[in-house]
C-alpha positions in Angstrom: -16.6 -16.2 -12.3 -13.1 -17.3 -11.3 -12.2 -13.9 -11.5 -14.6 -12.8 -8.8 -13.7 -15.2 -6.4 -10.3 -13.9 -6.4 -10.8 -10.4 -6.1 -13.7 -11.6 -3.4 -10.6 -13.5 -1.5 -8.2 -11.3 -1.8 -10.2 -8.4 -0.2 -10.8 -10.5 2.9 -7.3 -11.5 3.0 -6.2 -7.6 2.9 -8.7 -7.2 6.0 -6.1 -8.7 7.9 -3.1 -6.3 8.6 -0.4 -9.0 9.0 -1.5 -9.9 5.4 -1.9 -6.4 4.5 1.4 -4.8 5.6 3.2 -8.1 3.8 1.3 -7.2 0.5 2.1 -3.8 0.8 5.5 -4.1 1.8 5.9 -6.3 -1.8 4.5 -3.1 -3.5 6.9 -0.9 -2.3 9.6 -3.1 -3.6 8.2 -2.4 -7.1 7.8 1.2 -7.0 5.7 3.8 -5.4 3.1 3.9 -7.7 1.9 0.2 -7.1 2.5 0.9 -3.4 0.0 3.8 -3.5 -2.3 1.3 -5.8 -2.0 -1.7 -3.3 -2.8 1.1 -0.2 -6.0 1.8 -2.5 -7.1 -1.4 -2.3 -6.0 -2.3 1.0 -8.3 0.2 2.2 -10.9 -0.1 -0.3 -11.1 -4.1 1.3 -11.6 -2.3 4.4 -15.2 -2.5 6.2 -17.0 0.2 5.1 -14.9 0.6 2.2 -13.0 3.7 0.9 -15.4 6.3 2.1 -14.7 4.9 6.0 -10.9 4.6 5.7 -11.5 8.5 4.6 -13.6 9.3 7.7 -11.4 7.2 10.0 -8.1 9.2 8.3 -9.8 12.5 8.7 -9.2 13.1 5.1 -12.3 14.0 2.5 -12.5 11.3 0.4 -11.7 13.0 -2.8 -8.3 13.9 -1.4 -7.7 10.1 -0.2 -8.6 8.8 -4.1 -6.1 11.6 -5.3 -3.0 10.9 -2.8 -3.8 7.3 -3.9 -4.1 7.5 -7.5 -0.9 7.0 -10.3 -0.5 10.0 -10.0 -0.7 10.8 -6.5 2.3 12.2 -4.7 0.6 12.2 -1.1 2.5 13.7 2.4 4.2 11.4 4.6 1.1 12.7 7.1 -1.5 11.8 4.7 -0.1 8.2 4.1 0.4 8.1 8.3 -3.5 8.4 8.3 -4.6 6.1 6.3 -2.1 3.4 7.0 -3.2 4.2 10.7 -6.8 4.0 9.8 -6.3 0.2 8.6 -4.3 -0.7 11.6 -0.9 -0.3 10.2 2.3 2.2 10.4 4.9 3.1 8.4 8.2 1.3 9.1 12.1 2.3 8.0 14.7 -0.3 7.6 17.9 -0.8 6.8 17.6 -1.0 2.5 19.2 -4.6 1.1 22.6 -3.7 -0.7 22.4 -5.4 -4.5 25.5 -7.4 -5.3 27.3 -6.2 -7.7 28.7 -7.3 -10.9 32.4 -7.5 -10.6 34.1 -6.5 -13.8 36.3 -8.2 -15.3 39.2 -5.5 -15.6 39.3 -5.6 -11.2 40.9 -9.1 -11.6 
């Protein structure tokens, strides 16, 4: 039951696109694959659901749950869609450097 409230939260919360672009923005800093999965449900929380984010990205819906699954590999275009059709864009910026682990030999 707990379980269901979260998912039930969570989907209202990723109906707001300052939410939305935070969460998805974490995904990316994973990898791309649970980027593409938190796009799926970012639009799947959408009103109307999947099958709306689809019509409002001019994409058949098949080819939205295929750019979007683990194994997706979708254009640049086809994420500019859907991202578009949820009220968000994509966004470049300048990538943090890691520090580095000086060794000892450099002393």
């Amino acid at each position: 039951m707990r379980l269901r409230r979260f998912e039930d939260h969570l989907q209202e919360k990723l109906r707001d696109p300052e939410y939305a672009a935070v969460y998805l923005e974490a995904s990316m800093a994973d990898s791309i694959e649970e980027f593409l999965y938190a796009l799926r449900e970012v639009a799947s929380a959408q009103e109307g659901g999947l099958q709306h984010v689809a019509e409002q990205a001019k994409l058949g819906r098949e080819s939205m749950y295929k750019s979007l699954s683990k194994q997706g590999n979708p254009r640049i275009k086809t994420l500019e869609s859907i991202l578009d059709a949820v009220g968000l864009q994509i966004s470049v910026s300048k990538r943090q450097r890691k520090a580095r682990a000086h060794s000892a030999s450099r002393v």
